[in-house]
MILUM-843737 format. One record per residue (C-alpha): x, z, y. Coordinates in steps of 0.02 Angstrom, whole numbers, m for minus. Each point is the difference from the previous one (the first is absolute). Layout:
BEGIN
<rec><X>X</X><Z>Z</Z><Y>Y</Y></rec>
...
***
This chain:
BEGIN
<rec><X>511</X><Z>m263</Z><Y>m1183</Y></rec>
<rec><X>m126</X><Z>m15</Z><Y>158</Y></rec>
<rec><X>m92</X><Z>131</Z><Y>m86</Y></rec>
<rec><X>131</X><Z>140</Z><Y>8</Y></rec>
<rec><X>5</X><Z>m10</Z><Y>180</Y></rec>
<rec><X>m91</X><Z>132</Z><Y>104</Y></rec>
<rec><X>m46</X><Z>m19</Z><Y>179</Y></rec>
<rec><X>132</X><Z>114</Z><Y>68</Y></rec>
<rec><X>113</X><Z>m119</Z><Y>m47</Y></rec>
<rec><X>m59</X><Z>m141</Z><Y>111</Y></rec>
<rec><X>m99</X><Z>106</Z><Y>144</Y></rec>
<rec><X>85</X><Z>7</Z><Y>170</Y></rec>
<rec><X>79</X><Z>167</Z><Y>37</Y></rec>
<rec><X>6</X><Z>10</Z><Y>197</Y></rec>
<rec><X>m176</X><Z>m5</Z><Y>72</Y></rec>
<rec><X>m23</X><Z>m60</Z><Y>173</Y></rec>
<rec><X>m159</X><Z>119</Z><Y>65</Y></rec>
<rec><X>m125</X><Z>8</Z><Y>110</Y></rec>
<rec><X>m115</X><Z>119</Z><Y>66</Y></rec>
<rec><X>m176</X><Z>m30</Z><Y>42</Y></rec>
<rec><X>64</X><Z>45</Z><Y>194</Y></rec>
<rec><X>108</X><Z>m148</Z><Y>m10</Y></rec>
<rec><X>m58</X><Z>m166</Z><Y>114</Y></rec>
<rec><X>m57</X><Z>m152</Z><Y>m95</Y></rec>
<rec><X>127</X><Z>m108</Z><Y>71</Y></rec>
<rec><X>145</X><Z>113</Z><Y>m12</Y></rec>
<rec><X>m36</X><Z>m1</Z><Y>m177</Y></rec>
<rec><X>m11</X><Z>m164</Z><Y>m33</Y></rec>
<rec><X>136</X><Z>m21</Z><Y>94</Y></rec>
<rec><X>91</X><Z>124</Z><Y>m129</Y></rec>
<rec><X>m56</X><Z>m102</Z><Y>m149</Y></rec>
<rec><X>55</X><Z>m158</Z><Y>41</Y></rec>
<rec><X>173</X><Z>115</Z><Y>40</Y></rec>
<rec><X>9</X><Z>46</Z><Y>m157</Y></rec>
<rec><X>m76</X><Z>m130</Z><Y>m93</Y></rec>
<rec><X>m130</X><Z>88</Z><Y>m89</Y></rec>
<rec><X>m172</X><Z>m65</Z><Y>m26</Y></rec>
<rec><X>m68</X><Z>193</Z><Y>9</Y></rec>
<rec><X>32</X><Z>162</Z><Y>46</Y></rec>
<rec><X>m38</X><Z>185</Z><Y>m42</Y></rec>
<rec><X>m95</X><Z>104</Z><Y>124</Y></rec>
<rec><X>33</X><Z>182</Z><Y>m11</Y></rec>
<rec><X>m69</X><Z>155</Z><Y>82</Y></rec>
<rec><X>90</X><Z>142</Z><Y>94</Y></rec>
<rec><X>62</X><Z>76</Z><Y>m176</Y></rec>
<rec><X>76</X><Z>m184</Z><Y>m72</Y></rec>
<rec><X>m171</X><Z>m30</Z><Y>m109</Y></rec>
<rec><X>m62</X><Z>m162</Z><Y>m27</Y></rec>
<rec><X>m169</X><Z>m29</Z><Y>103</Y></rec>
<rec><X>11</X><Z>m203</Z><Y>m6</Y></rec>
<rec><X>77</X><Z>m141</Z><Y>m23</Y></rec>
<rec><X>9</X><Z>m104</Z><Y>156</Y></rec>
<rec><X>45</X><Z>m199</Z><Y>m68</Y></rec>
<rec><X>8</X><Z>m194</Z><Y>44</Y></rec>
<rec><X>m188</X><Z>m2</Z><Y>m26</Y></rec>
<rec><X>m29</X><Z>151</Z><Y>127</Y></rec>
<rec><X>98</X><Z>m81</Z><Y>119</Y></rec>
<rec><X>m95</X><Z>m175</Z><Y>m21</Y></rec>
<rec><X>m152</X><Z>127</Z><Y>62</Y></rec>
<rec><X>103</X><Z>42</Z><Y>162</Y></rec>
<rec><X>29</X><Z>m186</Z><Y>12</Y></rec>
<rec><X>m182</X><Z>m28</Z><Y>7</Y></rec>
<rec><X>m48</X><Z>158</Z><Y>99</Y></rec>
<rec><X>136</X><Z>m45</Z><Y>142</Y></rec>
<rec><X>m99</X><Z>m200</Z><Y>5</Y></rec>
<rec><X>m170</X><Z>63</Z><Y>4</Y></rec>
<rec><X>17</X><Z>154</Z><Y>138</Y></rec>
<rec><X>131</X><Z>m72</Z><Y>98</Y></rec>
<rec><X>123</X><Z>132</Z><Y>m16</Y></rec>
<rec><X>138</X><Z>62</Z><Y>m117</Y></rec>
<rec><X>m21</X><Z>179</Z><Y>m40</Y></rec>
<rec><X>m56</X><Z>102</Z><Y>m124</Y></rec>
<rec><X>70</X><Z>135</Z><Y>m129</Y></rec>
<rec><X>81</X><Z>1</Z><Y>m175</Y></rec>
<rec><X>m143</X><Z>107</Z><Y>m49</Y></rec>
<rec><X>m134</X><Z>m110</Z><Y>68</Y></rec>
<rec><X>70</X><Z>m159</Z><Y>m128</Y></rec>
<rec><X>84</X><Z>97</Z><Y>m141</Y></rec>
<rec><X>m71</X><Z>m28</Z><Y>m164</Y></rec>
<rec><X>m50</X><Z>201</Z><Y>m82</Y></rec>
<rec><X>m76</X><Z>m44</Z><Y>m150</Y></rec>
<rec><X>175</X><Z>8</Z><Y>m103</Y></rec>
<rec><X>38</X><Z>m60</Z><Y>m171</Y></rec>
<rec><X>170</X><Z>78</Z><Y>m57</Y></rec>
<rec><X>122</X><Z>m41</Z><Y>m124</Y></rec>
<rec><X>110</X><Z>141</Z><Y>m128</Y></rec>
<rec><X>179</X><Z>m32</Z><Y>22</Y></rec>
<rec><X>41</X><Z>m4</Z><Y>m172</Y></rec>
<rec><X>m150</X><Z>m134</Z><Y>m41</Y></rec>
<rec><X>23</X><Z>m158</Z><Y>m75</Y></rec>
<rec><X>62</X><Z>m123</Z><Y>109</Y></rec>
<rec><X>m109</X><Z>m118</Z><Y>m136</Y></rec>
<rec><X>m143</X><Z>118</Z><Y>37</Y></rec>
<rec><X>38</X><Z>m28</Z><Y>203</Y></rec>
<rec><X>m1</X><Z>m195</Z><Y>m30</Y></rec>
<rec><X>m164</X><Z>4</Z><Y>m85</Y></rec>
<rec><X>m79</X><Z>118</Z><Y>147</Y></rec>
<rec><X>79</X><Z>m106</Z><Y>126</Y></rec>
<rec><X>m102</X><Z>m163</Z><Y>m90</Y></rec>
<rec><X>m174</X><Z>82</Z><Y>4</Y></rec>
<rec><X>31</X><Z>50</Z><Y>183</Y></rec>
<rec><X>21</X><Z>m70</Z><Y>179</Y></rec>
<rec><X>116</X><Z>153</Z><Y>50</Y></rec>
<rec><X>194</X><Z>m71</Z><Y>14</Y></rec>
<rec><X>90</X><Z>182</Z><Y>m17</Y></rec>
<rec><X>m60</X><Z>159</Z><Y>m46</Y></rec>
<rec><X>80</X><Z>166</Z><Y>50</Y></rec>
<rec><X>89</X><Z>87</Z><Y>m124</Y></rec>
<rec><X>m3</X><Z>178</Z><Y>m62</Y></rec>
<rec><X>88</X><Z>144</Z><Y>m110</Y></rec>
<rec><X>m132</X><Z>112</Z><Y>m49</Y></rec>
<rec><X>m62</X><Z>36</Z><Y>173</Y></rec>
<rec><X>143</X><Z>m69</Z><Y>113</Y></rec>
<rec><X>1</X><Z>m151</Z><Y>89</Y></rec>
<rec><X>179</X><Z>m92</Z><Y>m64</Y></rec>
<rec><X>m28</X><Z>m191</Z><Y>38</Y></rec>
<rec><X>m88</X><Z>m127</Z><Y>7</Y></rec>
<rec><X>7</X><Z>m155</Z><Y>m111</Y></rec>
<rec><X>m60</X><Z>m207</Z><Y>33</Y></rec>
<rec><X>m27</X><Z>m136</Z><Y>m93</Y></rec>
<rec><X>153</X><Z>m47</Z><Y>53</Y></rec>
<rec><X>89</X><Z>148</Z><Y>m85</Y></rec>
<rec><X>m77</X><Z>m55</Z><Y>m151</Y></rec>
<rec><X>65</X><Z>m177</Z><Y>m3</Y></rec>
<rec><X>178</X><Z>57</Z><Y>49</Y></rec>
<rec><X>m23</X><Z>117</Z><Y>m175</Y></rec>
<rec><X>m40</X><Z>m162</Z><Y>m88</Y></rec>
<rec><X>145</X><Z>m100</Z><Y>42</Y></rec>
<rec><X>101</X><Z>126</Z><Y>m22</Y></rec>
<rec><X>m9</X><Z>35</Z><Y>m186</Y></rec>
<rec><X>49</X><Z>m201</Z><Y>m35</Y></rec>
***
């Protein structure tokens, strides 16, 4: 049954974003809003340029102790190498990508728009929901 599910199924819908203009610390501070362990960056026309996550922000952490200061810009931290995920995937095939990597969500697209994103945690909420 976990098989027939795709990715669109599971992926959250309404994306918090960033730009790469946005302040470290206001987007952190959006995150832990939200609850989200990552967010898309986008450009002026709403295309994905990054990925700015828990990881980045563990970089800010680290800048902010070593220079004595707390600044910096999305696009300084962002992560822009991007591995993306089809929306009508496997959520089997997602599982098995999410076990050979380190990333915890991966945006989501349609062809060549940006419609989610999905976690590991969207993955495990697909599991116990087929019992």
């Amino acid at each position: 049954m976990l098989k027939n599910i795709s990715v669109a199924e599971y992926m959250s819908k309404k994306l918090v974003t960033l730009t790469k203009e946005t302040d470290v610390i206001d987007a952190i501070k959006k995150m832990l809003d939200y609850k989200i362990t990552c967010a898309p960056v986008i450009d002026h026309h709403g295309h994905l340029i990054g990925l700015f996550s828990e990881k980045d922000g563990m970089s800010v952490f680290l800048d902010s102790v070593y220079n004595q200061g707390m600044s910096g810009k999305v696009g300084d931290f962002m992560t822009s190498e991007i591995i993306k995920v089809d929306s009508e995937s496997s959520i089997v095939d997602l599982a098995e990508k999410f076990q050979t990597s380190s990333v915890r969500s991966f945006p989501v697209f349609n062809n060549s728009d940006l419609v989610g994103v999905i976690s590991r945690t969207d993955v495990l909420k697909a599991l116990v929901s087929v019992k």
